[in-house]
MARZAKOL-150276 format. One record per atom (N, C-alpha, C): residue in one letter; x, y, z. Coordinates in pm, whole numbers, plus 50000, padded with zeros to 5 digits. Example, Ala and Ser with C-alpha at 12.3 -4.5 7.8 and 13.67 -1.06 7.14 Angstrom:
A513194943150780;A512304955050780;A513204967050780;S512854977550708;S513674989450714;S512905000350787;
***
This chain:
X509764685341568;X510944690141642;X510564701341737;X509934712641681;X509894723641739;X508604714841896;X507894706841870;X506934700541953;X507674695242057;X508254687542018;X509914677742113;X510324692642231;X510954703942136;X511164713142217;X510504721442311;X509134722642265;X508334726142358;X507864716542489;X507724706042449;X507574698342595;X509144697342719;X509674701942618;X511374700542680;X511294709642793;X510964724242742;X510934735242805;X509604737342911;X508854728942884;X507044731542993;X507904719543131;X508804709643077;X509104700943155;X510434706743280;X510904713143187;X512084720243280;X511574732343372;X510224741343308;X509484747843398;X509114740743512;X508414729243474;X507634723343612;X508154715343724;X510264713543688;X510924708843788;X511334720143852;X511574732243800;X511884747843874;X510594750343958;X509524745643902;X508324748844001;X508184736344149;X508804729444104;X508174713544209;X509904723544291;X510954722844234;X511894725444357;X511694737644442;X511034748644382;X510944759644394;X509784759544567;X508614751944534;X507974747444622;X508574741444759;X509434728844689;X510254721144786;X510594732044876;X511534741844845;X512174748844912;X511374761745021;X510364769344945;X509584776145052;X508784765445142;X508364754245099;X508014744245210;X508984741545341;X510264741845295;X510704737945432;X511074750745522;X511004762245489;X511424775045560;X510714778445639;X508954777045633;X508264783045726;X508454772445900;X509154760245857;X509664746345931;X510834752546040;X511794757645945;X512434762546012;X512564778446122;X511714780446026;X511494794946075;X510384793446251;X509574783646193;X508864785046342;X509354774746458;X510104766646378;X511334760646540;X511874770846604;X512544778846561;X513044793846599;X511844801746729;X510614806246652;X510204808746730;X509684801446865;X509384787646838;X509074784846964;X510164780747065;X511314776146986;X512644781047081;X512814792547177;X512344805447109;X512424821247146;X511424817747214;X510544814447263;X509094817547333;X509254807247473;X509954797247431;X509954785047531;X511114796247662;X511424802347628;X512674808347760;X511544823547790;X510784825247777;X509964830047837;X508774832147917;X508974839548018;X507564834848107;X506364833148068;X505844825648067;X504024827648056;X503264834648125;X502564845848057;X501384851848138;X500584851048164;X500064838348162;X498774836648202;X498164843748353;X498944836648426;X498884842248576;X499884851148613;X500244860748503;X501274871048588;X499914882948566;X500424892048680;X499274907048667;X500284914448744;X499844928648721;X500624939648826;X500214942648932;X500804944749013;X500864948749199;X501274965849213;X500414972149273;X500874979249302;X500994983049443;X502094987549524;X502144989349693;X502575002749735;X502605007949830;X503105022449886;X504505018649952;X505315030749892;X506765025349983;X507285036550019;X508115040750099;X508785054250159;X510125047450162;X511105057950121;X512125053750122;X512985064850182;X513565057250284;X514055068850420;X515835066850405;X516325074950445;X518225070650493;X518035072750664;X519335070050662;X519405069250854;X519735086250868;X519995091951001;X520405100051036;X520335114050952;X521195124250936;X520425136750829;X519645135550752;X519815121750689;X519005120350519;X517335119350539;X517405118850673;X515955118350781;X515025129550707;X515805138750714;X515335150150672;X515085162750538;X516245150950473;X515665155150335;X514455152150258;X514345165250213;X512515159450122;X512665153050023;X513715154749920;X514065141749843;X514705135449867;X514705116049896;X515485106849920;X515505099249793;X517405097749757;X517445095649662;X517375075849654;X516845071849586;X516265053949576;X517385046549543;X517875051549440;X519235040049379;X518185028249274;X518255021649278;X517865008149196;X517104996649326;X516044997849284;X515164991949378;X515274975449352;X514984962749407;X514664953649417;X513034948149459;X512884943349379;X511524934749462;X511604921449495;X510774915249521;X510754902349560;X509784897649633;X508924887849564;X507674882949607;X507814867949612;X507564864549759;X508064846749765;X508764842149776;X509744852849780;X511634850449750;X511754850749608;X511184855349552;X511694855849379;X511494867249329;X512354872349245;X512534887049187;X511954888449093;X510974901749077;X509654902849066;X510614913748947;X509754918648848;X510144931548676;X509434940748763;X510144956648807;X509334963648841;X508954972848712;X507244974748730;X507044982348547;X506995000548595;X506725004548700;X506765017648721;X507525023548874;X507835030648895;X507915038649042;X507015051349002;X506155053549125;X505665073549079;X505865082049187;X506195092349201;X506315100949264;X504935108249299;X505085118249389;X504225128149437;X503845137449325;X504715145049244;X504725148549135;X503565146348996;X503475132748992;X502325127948956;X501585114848945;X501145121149084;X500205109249180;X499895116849302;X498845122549273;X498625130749403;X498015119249499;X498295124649631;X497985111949750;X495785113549794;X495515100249821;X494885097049897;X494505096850084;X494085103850132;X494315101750270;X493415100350356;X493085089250443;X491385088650506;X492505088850649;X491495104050737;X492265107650849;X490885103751027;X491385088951051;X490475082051160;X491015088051277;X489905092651383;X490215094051491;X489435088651574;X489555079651735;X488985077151825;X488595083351904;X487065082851879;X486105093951974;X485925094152125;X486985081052172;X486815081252350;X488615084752380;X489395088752271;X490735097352317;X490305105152460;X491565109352506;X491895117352632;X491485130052595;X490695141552660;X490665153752660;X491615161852561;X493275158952627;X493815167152574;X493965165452424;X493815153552327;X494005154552220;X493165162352112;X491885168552173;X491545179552146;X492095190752130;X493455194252175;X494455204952163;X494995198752011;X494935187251976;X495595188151820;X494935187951685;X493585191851742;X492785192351600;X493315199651524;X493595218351569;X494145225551441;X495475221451381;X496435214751449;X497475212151368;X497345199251288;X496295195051311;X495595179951177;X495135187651094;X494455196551141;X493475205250970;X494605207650938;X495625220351013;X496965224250909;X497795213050830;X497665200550866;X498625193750815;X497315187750663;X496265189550694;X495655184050619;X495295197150477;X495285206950508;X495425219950398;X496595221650344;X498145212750400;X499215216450380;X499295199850268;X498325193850250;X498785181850166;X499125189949998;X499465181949904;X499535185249768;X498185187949696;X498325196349615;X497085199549549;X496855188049446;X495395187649472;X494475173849380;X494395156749481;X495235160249582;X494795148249689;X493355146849742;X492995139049782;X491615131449797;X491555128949995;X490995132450055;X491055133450201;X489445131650265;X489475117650324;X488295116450417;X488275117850561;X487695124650611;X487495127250774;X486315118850875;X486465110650920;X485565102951003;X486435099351199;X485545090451253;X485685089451383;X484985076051410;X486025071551473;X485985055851558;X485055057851649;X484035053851698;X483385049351792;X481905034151769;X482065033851899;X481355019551932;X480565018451793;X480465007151761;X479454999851650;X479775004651522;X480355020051509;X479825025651365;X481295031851343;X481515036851225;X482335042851124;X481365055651116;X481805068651203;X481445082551167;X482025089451098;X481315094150950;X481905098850867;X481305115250871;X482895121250925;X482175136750880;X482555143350754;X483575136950665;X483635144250494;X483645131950478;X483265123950279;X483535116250253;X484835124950141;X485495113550083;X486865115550014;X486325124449873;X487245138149927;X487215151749851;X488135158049817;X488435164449725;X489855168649668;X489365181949763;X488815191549755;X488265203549894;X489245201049981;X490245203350018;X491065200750146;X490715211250246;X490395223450233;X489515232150279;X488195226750433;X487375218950290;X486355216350375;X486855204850449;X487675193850393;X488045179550486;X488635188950612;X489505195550600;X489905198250773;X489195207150824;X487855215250778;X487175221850860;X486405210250958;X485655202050855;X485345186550924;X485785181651016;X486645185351071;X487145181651205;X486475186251308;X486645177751423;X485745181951557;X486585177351706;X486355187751762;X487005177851885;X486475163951958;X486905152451969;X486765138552020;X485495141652158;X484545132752140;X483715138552268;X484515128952392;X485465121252360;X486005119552514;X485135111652624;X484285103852557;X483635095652660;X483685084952594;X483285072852759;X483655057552735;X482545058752642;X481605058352675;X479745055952580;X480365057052406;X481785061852401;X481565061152200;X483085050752216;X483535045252323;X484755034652265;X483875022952215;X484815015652116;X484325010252026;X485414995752074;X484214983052045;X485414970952131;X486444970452087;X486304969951938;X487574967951895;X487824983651693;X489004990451776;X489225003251633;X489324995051507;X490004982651497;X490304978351379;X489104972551307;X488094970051371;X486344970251282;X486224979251232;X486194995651241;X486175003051182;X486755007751064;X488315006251114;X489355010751034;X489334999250881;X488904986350928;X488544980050800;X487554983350720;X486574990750784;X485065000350719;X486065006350659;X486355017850679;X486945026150612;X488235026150506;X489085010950480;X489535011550427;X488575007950287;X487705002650330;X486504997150161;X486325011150095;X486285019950209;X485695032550093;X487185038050006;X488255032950007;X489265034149910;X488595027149729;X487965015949782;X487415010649636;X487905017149542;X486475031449558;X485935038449454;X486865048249357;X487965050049447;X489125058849401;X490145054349324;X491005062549242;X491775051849168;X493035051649209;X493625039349138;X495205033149213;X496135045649200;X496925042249290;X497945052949343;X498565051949444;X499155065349513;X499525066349666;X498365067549732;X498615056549876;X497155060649956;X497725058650064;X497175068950186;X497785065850332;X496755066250370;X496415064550565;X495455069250614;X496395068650783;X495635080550834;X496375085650963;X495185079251053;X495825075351157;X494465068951280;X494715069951385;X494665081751473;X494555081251623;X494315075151679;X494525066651800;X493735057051885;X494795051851968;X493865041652047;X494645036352133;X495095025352060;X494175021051974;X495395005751925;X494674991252006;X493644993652082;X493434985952190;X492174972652168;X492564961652094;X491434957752083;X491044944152225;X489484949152273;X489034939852346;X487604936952319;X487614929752145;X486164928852167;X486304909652200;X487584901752226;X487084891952254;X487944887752393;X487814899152496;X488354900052584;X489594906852629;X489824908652747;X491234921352739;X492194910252741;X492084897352769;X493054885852758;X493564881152643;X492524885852533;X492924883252370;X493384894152329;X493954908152397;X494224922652283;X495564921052271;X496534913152266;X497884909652199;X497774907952070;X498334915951995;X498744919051870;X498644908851839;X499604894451857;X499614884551778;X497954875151828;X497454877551876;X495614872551909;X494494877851861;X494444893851802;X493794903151765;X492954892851601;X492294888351607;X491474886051513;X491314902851394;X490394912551451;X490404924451385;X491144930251329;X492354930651415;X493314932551359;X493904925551225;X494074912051248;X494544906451119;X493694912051029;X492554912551030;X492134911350919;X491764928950835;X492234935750945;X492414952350886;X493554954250821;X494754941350838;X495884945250805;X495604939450646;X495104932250625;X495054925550513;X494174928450440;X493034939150467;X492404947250379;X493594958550348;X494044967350434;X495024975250405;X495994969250289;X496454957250340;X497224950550187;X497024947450077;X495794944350042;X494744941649972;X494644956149880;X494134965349948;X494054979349863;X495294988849877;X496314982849942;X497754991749898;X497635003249952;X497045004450122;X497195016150194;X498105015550329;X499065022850329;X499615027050432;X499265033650512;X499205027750676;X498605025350761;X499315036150885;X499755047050925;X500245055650973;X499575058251105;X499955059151241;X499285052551332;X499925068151492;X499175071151529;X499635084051657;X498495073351780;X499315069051869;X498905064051976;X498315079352101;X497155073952115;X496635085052179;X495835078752277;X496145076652453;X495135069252558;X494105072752536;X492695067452569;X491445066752572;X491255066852740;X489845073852754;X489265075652864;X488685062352949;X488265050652799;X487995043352877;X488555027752926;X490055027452861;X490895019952874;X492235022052959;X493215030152811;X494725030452828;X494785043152929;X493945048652957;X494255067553044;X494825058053176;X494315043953222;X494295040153331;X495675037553375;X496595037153271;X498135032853286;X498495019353308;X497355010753287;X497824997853296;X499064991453168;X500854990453254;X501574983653149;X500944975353023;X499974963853096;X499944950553019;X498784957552898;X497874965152944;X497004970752796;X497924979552705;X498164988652779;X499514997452674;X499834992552606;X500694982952636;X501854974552579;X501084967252439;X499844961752506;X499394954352409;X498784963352302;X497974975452311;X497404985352251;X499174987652117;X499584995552173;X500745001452130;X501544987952047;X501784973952069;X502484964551994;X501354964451874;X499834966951896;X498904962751776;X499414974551678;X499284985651733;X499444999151642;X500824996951539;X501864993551634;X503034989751529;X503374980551480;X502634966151473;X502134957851384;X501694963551249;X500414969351313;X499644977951192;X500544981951071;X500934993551117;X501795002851066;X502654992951004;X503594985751060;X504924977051003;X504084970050889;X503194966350928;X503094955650824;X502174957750708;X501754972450679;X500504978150583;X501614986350506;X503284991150540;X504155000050482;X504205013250536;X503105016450706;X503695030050727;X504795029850821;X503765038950958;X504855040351074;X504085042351176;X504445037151324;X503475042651422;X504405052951506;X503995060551584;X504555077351650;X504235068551806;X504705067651870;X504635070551998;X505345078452117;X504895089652245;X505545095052289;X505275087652418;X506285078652448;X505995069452583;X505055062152611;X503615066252721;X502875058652731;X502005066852756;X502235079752778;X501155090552768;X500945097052649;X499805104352682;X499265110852565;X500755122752501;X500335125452352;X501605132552318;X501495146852386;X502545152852407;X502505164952439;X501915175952281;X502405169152194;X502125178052120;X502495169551971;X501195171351836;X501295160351707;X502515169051694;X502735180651651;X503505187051625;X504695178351577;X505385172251593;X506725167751565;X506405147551527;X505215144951503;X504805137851413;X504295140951354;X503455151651301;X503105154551195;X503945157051081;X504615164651155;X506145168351062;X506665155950984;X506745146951055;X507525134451014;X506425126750921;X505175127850982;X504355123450865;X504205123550751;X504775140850728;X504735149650601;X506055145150524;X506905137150620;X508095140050506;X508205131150460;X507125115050527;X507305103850467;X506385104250362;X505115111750345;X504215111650260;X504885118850178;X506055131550132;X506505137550054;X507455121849956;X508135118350064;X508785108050004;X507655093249964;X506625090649996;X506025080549916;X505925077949789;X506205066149707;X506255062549633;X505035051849569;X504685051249440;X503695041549441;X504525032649328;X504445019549332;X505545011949307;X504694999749252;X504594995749101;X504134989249031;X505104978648998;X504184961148998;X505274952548954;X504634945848910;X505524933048805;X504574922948753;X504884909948857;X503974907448927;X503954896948966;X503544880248902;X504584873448954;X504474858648886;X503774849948978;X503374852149100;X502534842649173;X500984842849157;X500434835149058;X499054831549070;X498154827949163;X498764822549231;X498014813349345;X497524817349408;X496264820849501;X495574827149638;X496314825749764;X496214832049822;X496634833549964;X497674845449972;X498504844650095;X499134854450134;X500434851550052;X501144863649995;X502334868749875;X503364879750001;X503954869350052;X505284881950126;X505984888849992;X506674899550086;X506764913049984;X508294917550057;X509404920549956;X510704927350033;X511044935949934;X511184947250002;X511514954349861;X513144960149907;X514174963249862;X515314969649891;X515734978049767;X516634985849788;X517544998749756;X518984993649747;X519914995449654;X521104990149660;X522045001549701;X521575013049739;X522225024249788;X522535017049957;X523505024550010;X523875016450143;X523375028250225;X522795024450386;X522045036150436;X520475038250415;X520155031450311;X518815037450265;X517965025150306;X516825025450394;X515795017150415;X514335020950316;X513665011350318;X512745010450227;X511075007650289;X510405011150367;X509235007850422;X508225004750325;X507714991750343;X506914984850251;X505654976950320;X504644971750291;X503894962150359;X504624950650328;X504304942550422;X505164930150463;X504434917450324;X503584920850262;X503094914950215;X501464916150143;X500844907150125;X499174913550000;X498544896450050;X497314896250020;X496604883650031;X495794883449879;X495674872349810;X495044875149685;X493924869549719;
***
């Protein structure tokens, strides 16, 4: 009897054990339909990475002039599709980058604005990074390489020697030299200021239209490439634009604000002559670099080639200067 009962009880154990089983067997079933439900409505990262670009964000009229412009809720959009932005940074902390190019066959007088470039260049934020070089024929003249010293970068300055013998066929060969030496530095805000005429004729003065400029394209798209804003003071040369010809101007001056438009800065021009004075672009320089922003996103386009770029502000009034776009 007591035997009868013992198999009774080992038997009723081992159906509590077989159901017991049954039952954590089917949960981990259910449990991971769930998750791949949850996972299936989410993006894949394989090919997403972050972008980062320079943006200034300006209002119209007084707000011109405030040093803080307030953003509102930014938008991105890459491709036409709305992009997760993961950071905005301020000046605050992100001190700026700045490689300051000038063309060594400028007009005489722009030698009157060297000291107010050093002042604007001692007046940047402390811990910014500042290279000083000069456009002429064949070469990228570097007189500081990129130094937090703001001191020594604007002592580095020199007046332009003002002859044809250093124009260079085309500034935007250079200015693409000099955007490589950004490499070495790390991501952030980066501008670079470039005097010149804007004028490229290294494949004839019949090809220096902005939209023909070979050099050009392809300075703009290093600039996009390393996320530098491209800030541009039209200044005639001795051995071109001094001559007043409309059709070079025109074409010089449309490349410069190409540039600028489409790398996220701005180009300055005072007519068609040389400026009377940086003075009142510099100023303006300063207030867009106070207001620059460095603006991190996750981008969803994998693919190579060129990634258009729109960024907006839902504040009304407020414009947003951005590069038009990046090439991967």
């Amino acid at each position: 009897m007591n035997q009868a009962r013992s198999l009774i009880a080992v038997a009723a154990i081992l159906s509590l054990l077989a159901l017991s089983i049954t039952i954590l067997g089917q949960q981990p079933a259910s449990s991971q339909t769930t998750v791949e439900s949850s996972n299936a409505n989410k993006p894949r990262r394989g090919g997403v990475r972050p972008v980062t670009i320079p943006i200034t964000v300006r209002g119209h009229g007084s707000a011109q002039e405030q040093e803080v412009q307030p953003i509102g809720n930014l938008m991105v959009r890459e491709d036409g599709d709305e992009q997760q932005i993961l950071s905005v940074r301020s000046m605050s902390t992100t001190p700026i980058s700045v490689a300051v190019l000038i063309q060594d066959d400028v007009v005489p007088s722009i030698s009157n604005e060297i000291k107010a470039t050093a002042d604007f260049i001692r007046g940047l934020p402390r811990g910014s990074r500042v290279m000083v070089a000069y456009i002429r024929a064949g070469s990228l003249l570097t007189s500081e390489r990129f130094t937090t010293d703001l001191e020594h970068a604007a002592s580095s300055l020199r007046i332009p020697i003002g002859s044809a013998s250093a124009a260079p066929a085309s500034p935007y060969t250079e200015i693409r030299d000099a955007l490589k030496r950004f490499e070495s530095l790390p991501g952030g805000r980066r501008a670079m200021l470039v005097v010149s005429d804007g004028l490229d004729v290294s494949h004839g003065v019949e090809s220096s239209t902005p939209s023909l400029s070979m050099e050009l394209d392809r300075a703009i798209k290093e600039a996009q490439r390393r996320s530098v804003a491209i800030y541009s003071f039209f200044a005639p040369t001795v051995s071109y634009t001094e001559r007043g010809s409309q059709f070079l101007i025109s074409n010089a001056q449309g490349s410069l604000q190409r540039l600028s438009d489409e790398t996220g800065g701005r180009a300055y021009f005072q007519g068609t002559h040389a400026p009377v004075s940086f003075d009142p672009f510099l100023r303006e320089l300063g207030r867009s670099l106070t207001q620059q922003l460095a603006l991190t996103y996750l981008s969803t386009h994998p693919k190579k080639g060129f990634h258009r770029i729109d960024v907006k502000s839902d504040l009304p009034g407020v414009e947003v200067d951005h590069p038009a776009g990046y090439t991967k």
